[in-house]
Structure formats: structure tokens, C-alpha cells
C-alpha positions in Angstrom: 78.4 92.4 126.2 79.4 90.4 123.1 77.7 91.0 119.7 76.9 88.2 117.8 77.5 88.3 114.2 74.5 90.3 112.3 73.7 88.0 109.2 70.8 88.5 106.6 68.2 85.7 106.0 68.4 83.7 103.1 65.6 84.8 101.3 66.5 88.2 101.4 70.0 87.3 100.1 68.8 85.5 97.2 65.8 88.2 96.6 68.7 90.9 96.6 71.5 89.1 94.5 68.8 88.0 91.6 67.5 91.7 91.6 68.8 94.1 89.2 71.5 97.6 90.5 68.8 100.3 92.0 69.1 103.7 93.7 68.8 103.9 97.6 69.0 106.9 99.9 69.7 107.3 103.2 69.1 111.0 105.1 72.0 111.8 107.4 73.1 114.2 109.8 76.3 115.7 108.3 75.5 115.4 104.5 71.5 115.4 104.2 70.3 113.0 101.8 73.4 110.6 99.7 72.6 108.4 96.8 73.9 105.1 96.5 73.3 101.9 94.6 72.2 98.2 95.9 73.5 95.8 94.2 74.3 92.0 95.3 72.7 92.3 98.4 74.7 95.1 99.1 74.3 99.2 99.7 76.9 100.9 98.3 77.5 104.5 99.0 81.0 105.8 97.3 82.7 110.1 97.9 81.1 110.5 100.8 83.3 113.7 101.9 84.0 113.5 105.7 86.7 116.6 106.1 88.0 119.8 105.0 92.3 119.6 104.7 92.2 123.0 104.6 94.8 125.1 105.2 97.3 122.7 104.6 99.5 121.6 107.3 96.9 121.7 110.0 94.3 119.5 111.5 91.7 118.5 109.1 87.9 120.5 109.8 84.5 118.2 109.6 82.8 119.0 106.7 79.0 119.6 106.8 76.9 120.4 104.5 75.0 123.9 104.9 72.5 123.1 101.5 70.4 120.1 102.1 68.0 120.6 99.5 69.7 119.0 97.3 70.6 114.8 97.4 74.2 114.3 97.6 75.6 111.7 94.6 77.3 108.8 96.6 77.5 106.6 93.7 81.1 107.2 92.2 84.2 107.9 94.1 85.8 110.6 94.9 89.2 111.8 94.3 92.3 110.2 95.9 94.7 111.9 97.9 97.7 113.5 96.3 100.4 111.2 95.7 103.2 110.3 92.9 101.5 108.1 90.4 100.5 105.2 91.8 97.1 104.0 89.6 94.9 105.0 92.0 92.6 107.1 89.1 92.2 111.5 89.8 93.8 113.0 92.6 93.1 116.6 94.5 94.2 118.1 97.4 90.8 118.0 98.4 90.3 114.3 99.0 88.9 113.5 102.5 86.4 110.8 101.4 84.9 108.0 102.8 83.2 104.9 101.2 80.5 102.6 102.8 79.3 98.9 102.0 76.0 97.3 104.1 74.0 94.8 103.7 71.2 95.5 101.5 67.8 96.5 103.7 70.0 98.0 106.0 67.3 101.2 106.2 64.7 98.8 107.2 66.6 96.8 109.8 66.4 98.2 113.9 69.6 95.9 115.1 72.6 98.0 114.4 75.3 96.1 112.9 79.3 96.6 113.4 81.2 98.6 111.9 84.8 97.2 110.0 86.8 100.8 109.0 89.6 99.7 106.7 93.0 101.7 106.2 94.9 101.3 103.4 98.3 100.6 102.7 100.9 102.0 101.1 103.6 103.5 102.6 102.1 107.1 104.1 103.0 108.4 100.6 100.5 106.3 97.9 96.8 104.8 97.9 93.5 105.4 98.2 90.5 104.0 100.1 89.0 103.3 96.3 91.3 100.7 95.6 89.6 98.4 93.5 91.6 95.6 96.1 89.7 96.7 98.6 86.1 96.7 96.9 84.2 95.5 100.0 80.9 94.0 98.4 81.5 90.4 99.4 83.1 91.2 102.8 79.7 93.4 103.9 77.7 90.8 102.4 79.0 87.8 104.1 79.8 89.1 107.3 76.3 90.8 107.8 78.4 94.1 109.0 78.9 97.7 107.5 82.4 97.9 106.1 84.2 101.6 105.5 87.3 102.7 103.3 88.8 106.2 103.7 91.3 108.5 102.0 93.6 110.6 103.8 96.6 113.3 103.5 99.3 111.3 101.9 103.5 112.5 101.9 104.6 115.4 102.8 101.0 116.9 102.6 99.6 114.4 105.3 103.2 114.3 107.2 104.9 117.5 107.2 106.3 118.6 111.0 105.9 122.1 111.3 107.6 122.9 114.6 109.8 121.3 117.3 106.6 120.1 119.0 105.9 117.4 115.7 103.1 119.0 114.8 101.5 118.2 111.2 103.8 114.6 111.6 100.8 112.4 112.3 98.1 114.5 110.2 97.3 111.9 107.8 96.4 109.7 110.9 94.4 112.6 112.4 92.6 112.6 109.3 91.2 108.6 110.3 90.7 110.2 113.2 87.8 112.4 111.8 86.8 109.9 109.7 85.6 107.9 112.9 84.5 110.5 114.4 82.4 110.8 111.4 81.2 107.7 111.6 80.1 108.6 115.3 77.4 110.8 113.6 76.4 109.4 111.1 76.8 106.0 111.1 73.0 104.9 112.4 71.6 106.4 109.4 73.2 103.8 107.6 72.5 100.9 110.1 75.9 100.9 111.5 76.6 100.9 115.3 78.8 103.5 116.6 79.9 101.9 120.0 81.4 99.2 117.9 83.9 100.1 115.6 86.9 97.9 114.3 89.5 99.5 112.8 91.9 97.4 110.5 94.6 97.8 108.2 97.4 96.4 106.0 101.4 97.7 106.0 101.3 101.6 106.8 97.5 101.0 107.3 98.4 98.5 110.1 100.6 100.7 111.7 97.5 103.6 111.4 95.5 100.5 113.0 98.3 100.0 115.6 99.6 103.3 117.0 95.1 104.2 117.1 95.0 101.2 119.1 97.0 103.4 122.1 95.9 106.8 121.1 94.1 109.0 123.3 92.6 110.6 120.1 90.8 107.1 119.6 89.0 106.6 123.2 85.6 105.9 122.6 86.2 105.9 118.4 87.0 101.9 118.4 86.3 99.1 120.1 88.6 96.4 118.1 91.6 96.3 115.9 93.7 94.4 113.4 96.6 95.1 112.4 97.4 93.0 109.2 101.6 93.7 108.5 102.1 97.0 110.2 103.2 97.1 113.6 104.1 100.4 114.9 107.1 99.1 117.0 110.6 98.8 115.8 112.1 99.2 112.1 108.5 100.9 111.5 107.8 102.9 114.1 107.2 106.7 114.3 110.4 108.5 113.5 111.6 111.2 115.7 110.5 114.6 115.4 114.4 116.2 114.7 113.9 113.7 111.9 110.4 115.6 110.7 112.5 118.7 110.7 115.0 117.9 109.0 113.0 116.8 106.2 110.7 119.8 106.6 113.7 121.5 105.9 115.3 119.3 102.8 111.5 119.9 101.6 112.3 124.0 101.9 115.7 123.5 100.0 114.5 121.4 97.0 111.4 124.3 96.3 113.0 127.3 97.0 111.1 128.5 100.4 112.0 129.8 103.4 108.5 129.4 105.5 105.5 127.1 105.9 103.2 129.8 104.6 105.3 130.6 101.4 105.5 126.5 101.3 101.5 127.0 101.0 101.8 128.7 97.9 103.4 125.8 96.0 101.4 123.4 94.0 100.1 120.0 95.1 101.5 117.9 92.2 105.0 119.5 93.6 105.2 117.8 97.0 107.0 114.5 96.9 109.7 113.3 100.1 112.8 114.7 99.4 114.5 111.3 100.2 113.8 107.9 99.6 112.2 107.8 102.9 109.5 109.5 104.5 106.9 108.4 106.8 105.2 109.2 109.9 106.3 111.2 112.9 105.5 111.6 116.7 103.8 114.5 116.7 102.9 117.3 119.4 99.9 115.1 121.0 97.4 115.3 118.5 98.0 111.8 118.0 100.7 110.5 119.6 103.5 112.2 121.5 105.3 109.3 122.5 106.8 106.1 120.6 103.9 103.1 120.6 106.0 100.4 122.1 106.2 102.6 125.9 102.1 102.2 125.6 102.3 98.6 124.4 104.5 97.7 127.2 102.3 99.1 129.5 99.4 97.4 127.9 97.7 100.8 127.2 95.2 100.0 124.9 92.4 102.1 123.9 90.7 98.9 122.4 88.6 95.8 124.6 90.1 93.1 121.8 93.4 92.9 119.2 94.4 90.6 116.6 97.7 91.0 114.9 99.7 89.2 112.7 101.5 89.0 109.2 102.5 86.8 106.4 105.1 84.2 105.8 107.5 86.2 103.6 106.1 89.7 105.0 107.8 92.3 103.0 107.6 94.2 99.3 111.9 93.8 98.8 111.5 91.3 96.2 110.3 94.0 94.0 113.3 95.9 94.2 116.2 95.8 91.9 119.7 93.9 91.6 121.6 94.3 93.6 118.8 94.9 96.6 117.2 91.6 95.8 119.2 88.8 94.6 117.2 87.4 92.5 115.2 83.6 92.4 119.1 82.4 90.9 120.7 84.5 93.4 124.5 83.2 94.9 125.5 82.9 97.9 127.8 86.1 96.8 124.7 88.0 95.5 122.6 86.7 99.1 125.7 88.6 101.3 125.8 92.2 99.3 122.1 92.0 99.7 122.3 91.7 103.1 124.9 94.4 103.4 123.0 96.7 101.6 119.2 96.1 103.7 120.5 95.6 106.8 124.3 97.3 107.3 128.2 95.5 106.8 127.9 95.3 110.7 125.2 93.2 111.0 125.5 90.7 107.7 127.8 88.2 108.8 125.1 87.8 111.8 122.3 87.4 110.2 124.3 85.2 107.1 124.5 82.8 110.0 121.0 83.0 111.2 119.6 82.9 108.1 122.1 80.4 105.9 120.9 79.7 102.5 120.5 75.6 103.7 118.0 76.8 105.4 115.5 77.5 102.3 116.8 75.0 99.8 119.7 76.7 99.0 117.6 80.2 97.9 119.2 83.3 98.4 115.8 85.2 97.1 113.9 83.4 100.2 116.6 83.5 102.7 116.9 87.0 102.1 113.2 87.9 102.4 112.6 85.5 105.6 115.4 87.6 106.8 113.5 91.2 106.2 109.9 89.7 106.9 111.1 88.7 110.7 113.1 91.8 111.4 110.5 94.3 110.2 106.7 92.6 110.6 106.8 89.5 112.6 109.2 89.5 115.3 108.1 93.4 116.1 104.5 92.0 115.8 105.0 89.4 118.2 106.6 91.6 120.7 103.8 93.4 121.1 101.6 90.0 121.9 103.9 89.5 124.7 103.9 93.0 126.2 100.5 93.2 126.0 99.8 89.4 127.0 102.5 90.0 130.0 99.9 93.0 131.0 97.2 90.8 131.6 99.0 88.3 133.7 97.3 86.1 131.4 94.8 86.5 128.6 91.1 86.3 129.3 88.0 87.7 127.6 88.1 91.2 127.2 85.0 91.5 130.1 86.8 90.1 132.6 88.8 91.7 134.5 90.0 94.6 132.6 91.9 92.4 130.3 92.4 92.6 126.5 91.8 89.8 124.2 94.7 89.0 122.6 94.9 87.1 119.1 98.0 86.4 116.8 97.7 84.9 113.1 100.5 84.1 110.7 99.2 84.0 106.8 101.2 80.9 104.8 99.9 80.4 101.2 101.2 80.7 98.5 98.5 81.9 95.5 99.9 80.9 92.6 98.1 83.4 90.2 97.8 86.4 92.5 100.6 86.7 94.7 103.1 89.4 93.4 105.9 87.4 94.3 104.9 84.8 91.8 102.2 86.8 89.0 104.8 90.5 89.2 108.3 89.2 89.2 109.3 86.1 89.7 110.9 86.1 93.1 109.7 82.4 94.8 112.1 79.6 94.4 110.3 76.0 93.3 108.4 73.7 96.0 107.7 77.1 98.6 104.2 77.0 98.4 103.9 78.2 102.1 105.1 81.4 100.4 103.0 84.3 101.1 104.3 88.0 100.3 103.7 91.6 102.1 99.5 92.8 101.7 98.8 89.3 100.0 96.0 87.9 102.2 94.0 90.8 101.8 92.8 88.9 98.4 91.3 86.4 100.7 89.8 89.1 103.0 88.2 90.8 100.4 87.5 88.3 97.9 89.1 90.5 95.3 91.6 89.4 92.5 92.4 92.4 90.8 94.9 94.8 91.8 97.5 97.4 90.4 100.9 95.8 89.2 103.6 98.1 92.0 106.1 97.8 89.4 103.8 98.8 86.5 101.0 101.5 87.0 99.1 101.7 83.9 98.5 97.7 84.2 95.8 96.0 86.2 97.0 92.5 87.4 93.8 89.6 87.4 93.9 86.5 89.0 91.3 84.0 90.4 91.2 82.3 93.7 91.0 78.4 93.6 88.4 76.2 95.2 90.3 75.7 98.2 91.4 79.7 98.2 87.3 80.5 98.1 87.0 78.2 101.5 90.0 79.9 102.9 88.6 83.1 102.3 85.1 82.6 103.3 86.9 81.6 106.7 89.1 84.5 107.3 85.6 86.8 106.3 84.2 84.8 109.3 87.0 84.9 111.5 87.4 88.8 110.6 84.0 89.5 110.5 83.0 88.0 114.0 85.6 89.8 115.8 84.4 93.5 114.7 81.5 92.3 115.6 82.1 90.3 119.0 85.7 90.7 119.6 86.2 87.1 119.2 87.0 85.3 115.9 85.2 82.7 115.4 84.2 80.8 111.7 81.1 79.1 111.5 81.9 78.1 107.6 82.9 74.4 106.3 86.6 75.4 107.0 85.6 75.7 110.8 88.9 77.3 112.2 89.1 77.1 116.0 91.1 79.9 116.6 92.3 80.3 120.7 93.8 83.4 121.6 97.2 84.5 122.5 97.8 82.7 125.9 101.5 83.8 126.4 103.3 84.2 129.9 106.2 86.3 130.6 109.5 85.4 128.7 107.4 83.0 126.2 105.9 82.6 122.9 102.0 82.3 123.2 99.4 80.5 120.8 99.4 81.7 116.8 96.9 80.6 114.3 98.6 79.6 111.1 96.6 80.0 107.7 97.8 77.3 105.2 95.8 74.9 103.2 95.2 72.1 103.2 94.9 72.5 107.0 94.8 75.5 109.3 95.3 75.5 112.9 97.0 77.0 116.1 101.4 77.0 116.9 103.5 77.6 119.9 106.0 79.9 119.9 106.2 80.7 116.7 109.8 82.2 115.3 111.0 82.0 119.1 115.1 81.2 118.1 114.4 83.9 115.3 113.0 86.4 117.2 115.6 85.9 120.2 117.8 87.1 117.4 116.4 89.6 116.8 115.9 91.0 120.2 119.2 90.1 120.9 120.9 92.4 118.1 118.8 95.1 118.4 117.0 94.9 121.7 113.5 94.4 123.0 112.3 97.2 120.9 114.0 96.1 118.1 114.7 99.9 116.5 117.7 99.4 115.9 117.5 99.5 111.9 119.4 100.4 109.4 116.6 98.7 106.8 113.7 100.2 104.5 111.0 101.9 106.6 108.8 100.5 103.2 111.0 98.2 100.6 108.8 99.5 98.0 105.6 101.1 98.3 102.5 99.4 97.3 99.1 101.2 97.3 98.2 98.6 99.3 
């Protein structure tokens, strides 16, 4: 049965936002009593620890407390996982923590509300669920549900394979794993409803959201998911498990250790990737054996309802130097070694041709970034629409039948004072205001302007969202917000987005709802030539590479 969208009356809004922060408690099962703070109309309980990561390398423990005379302070965050600098505040090894937003009076209030668990970004090796991007006041508040962020392992401590059989490679996303299973136990006590869980995320968080989405690990743990830039199929799939190993064993080299349990003996602040790249890893079951796109294909979906999708220029390679990135003034010269570099001499001359500078006013910065953002986010992304709208013969609501509600969005805005592209380095040619770079909508789902510069740790980048931004983002909290809750988006705001879902047959492009302002509104077959290419050079599963798992990693 469909949920419809839990929403607090108007007096009690205005009661809660004109009253001044107070303590609230809630008594659950796990922790006893937690402290948090209402504020806005909103609950807030922060550091809620939800696992043990102890000893390292194996599958996070549920941690409960065994003193509950005491009340648990929920009111600050707690530590972030261990990473390489990335702004995200104190870190520990002992970080499995979990953050929850509801709508104020959710103690008092019998109808259970949905539950939106957010995964952050950031490449498997950096961010944290305390983000200040992701502070989730506004969303709770104006979609009436409870919204969660978590921590888990990060790098080599949340990613390490241990044996031939991949075990360790997917521990980080076992960690979520607990988290929702958390959540299974505890979430009444805070009003939240356990059968209906939506998991969502952005980047590596999307491909957490994605490869859940077909886990066995995940039945009966979500109903819903989003994945927001981060399918798990092609360039960013899970990497083999020889590839694991052979990290596991640069990782040996580089500190001087023969085995896992002298590797145990090495500080925390130690354990970085041994090469640019590190990841995620099919593991030995825990999570999942087998690559994604097999399930996809066979339309294997732990979930009743999906939504996927991505942003216009979807990918982080602007921020990376000369000669990666050619530059807003790049040449046609500096657009081809690019190309050469990201994507391999074999391939260049192809994609040149695909992709000719004429094609975006002459830019070599935006031809080369289309370029990335179709071969690693939305091409992938819509391949796994059509295996999973070829599936269901056709797409229906997810009650009938056995099918899967199926729903595809692209993102195409370009915010002129928050977008990276345009407030970090100045990357987005004159006139391209349908511009919108990697994780950049997630100011709109949030309704947060204040993020950590990627290029620039110690600095704290502020922006503001215009009047038309505001509407926009009240709409995608609607749209977002009524599918955790329902498993169809639907927006009852001013904007009023009428958003159909992914109708594709076999060997076609189905229905995608396109974010822009003025107007927003559903396309066929979007990037169909492009995507051909793409399919063409590398295959249906496009995994054919060589390009940056993560052009640079963001936190979020």
C-alpha cells in the first residue's frame, strides 16, 4: 500500500519554529535514553553510535549499550571516519555513528513516518555523515519524514580484501548495512517506520545506494532508493577481487608487514591507498559476490521503487590540474592530450569526433567534461533504466504485478554562486547556464549553501540560493520526499513537477525528467546517439575504462 506523505499541521510548524532550541529525549532499545535538541520544528539527535569496527578488517559488531542509567548526549557529533584531511572536523577509528532529523512532536505522533537514510559521497576514501552539506533540518521539516546520515569505514580501513574470497572489500558498505539494521530496532522510538526505508546517495554514496539496491544483505532493510551520480555499473563498478589483493599487498610493501595481523598493529593515521586509486571490491558474499550490472540485467532488485539519475556535466575533472583539464581557454591541442590522458591514445580520436569542440561553443573545458560525465554517470545510469525497464516488459506501479517503479532525472542548472565549477575554479565557459557539476544538486536537496572548498580544506565555501533556486528546491524536497514515503515522486509545491516514470521498451530510451529553470519537465531518449557511443566502444556494460574511478574526491 502507498504511504502518503506525513506532513505536520501549520500551527504546530509555526508554534515550533517561533520557539526557542530545547532538550528532548527519546528511550530506545539499543542505547537507553539519547538527548537531542528541537529546534525549527525539527528533532535533532547527532553521535548516535550504531557499531563496533572492531577488530579491524572484519564485519562491523552492533553496539549496545550494557549501562542505561545514564542518558546518552545525542547533541554533538561524533567523530568521522578515518580519512586523509578532508575538513570533515576529528576523526577516530572508532566512528560508526549515526545522525537523525524528525519532525518536531515526533514522540507524541502514533502514524510512523518514512524513513530517508542518506550516504555520503566522496570517493570510498573521504567524508562523513556530519557534513555540514548535508545538515538535514529543512529536508525533515518539509517533507514531514525522519532523515538519517551515517559514517562508515573509509580507504583501506573500510576496503581492505583480506583473502582470495574478497573479504573486507565491501566492509564500508556492510557498515550501512548495520546502520539499517539499526534503524530496524530502533527507529519507532523516534517515530520512524521500519518497513519503509529509502536509501539515497550521491557519487560513491550512489553506488552504496545502487549495488544495496541488488544485495541480499538489504532484503527487508529498504524499500526505495536513489541513486544521485553513482551507478555501480561500468567505469564505477566494483573492481575485481585480484585487484583487492594486489593492493592489499602494495599496502604490505609501503609499511613494512608481512600479515593482516601485524597490519593491525599499525596506526590509523597510517592507512592511505597506496595508488591513486582505491575503491570498492566484490567481496566474498557479505555484500556482493558478483558485479551489479548481472543483477540489474536480470532486474534483481531488492527494492519495490528506484529513481536514478545525474547532472549535466556529472563529474569532479575540472578540479584537476593542467594538463588533465584544459582549462575554460583550453585549445583544441590542449582538449586532445586531455582526452589522451582520461580516456587512453586508443580511444581519443573517437571520442574527439563525438565530442568536437563545435559542439559546446568552441569550449574544450565543456567538451571535455560532457565527454567524462556521459561515459562515467549518465550513459551507465541509463543502462541500468533499460535493463531494469526491459525486466518489467514495461513499467507499472510497483504493486502490480511484481514490477519495479522505475524513474530517471537529469539535473541542468547552473548556480551561479554555489556550483564548484563556477564559485572553486573557474571551469564553465560563458552562456552554459544549463551547467551543473558532479554532487551539485544536493544544495537544492538539502537546502544547504555551505560546503568544504575540495581544493582547499581549511576554507568553508557560502553561497545563497536565488528565488527561483528556493522553488526548485522546495520541489525536488517534494519530489524526494514523496517517494521515500510512497514510492512515487510527486510535488505538490507552486513548481508542481509532473514527473512520469521511466516507460522504456527494449532497445529504446524511456521518459527522463529534466531539472532546469525556468521550466522543468519530462525528455525522450535522452543522450540516445551519445550513449550508442558509448555502448558501442565499450559494450553494453560499458567497463571498458581506462578513466578515473573518482576525478577527484569530494567529501561529498
Amino acid at each position: 500500500m502507498c504511504r502518503c506523505i506525513l506532513s505536520l499541521s501549520l500551527a504546530l510548524i509555526a508554534t515550533s519554529l517561533d520557539a526557542a532550541p530545547s532538550t528532548v529525549t527519546v528511550v530506545t532499545p539499543s542505547l537507553g535514553t539519547v538527548k537531542g535538541v528541537s529546534d525549527n520544528g525539527v528533532d535533532v539527535f547527532k553521535g548516535m553510535k550504531y557499531g563496533v569496527p572492531f577488530p579491524r578488517w572484519e564485519k562491523a559488531t552492533p553496539y549496545t549499550r550494557t549501562d542505561n542509567n545514564s542518558i546518552v548526549d545525542a547533541t554533538n557529533y561524533g567523530a568521522s571516519c578515518w580519512q586523509t584531511d578532508s575538513g570533515q572536523g576529528a576523526m577516530d577509528e572508532d566512528c560508526l555513528f549515526l545522525n537523525i532529523w524528525r519532525p518536531a512532536g515526533g514522540s507524541t505522533d502514533t502514524t510512523l513516518k518514512a524513513i530517508m537514510f542518506y550516504v555520503h559521497g566522496g570517493g570510498f576514501v573521504t567524508g562523513s555523515g556530519a557534513d555540514m552539506l548535508f545538515e538535514s533540518t529543512d529536508l525533515a521539516r518539509q517533507t514531514g519524514n525522519i532523515v538519517v546520515t551515517v559514517n562508515y569505514r573509509l580507504g583501506p580501513l573500510g576496503f581492505l580484501v583480506t583473502d582470495e574470497s574478497g573479504a573486507g572489500g565491501m566492509n564500508g558498505l556492510s557498515d550501512m548495512v548495520l546502520a539499517l539494521e539499526w534503524l530496524q530496532k530502533n527507529a519507532e522510538a523516534f517515530g520512524g517506520d521500519p518497513s519503509n526505508v529509502m536509501i539515497f546517495g550521491e557519487s560513491a554514496g550512489g553506488c552504496a545506494s545502487c549495488v544495496l539496491s541488488v544485495s541480499k544483505a538489504a532484503v527487508g532493510l529498504i524499500k526505495s532508493a536513489i541513486i544521485e551520480s553513482g551507478p555501480c555499473v561500468g567505469g564505477w563498478q566494483p573492481e575485481p577481487r585480484e585487484q583487492g589483493l594486489a593492493l592489499t599487498a602494495l599496502l604490505f610493501k609501503k609499511l613494512n608487514v608481512s600479515t593482516i595481523d601485524e597490519l593491525r598493529g599499525v596506526p590509523a593515521e597510517a592507512f592511505t591507498w597506496p595508488t591513486s586509486t582505491g575503491g570498492y571490491f566484490l567481496d566474498d558474499g557479505a555484500v556482493m559476490p558478483v558485479q551489479p550490472s548481472e543483477l540489474f540485467a536480470r532486474g534483481d532488485l531488492v527494492v519495490e521503487s528506484i529513481m536514478m539519475g545525474g547532472n549535466s556535466y556529472d563529474t569532479t575533472i575540472e578540479l584537476m590540474p593542467a594538463p588533465v583539464f584544459p582549462g575554460v581557454n583550453g585549445t583544441s591541442e590542449d582538449y586532445r592530450r586531455s582526452l589522451e590522458i582520461v580516456f587512453g591514445f586508443g580511444n581519443a580520436a573517437k571520442i574527439q569526433a563525438q565530442y568536437p569542440m563545435s559542439r559546446f561553443n568552441g569550449s574544450a573545458s565543456a567538451a571535455l567534461v560532457q565527454a567524462n560525465s556521459d561515459a562515467i554517470v549518465t550513459c551507465p545510469t541509463l543502462n541500468i533504466a533499460n535493463w531494469l525497464a526491459s525486466s518489467n516488459s514495461n513499467v507499472g506501479d510497483a504493486s502490480s504485478g511484481g514490477r519495479r517503479a522505475i524513474y530517471s532525472y537529469r539535473y541542468a542548472h547552473l548556480q551561479q554562486g554555489c556550483d564548484p565549477a563556477r564559485a572553486v575554479v573557474p571551469a564553465v565557459p560563458d552562456g552554459m547556464d544549463d551547467w551543473a557539476s558532479h554532487g551539485s544538486e544536493l544544495f537544492l536537496v538539502f537546502n544547504s549553501t555551505a560546503y568544504v572548498n575540495p581544493l582547499n580544506v581549511t576554507e568553508i565555501v557560502r553561497c545563497a540560493l536565488d528565488e527561483e533556486e528556493k522553488a526548485l528546491s522546495a520541489s525536488i524536497m517534494a519530489l524526494w520526499g514523496s517517494f521515500a514515503a510512497s514510492g512515487v515522486p510527486f510535488d505538490k509545491t507552486p513548481a508542481s513537477v509532473n514527473w512520469p516514470a521511466y516507460d522504456a521498451v527494449p532497445g529504446a530510451y524511456g521518459q527522463t525528467l529534466l531539472f532546469a529553470i525556468p521550466d522543468s519537465g519530462a525528455v525522450a531518449s535522452l543522450k540516445a546517439e551519445d550513449c550508442k557511443f558509448w555502448r558501442d566502444l565499450h559494450g553494453e556494460s560499458q567497463s571498458g575504462g581506462p578513466w578515473p574511478r573518482q576525478s577527484h574526491r569530494v567529501s561529498y
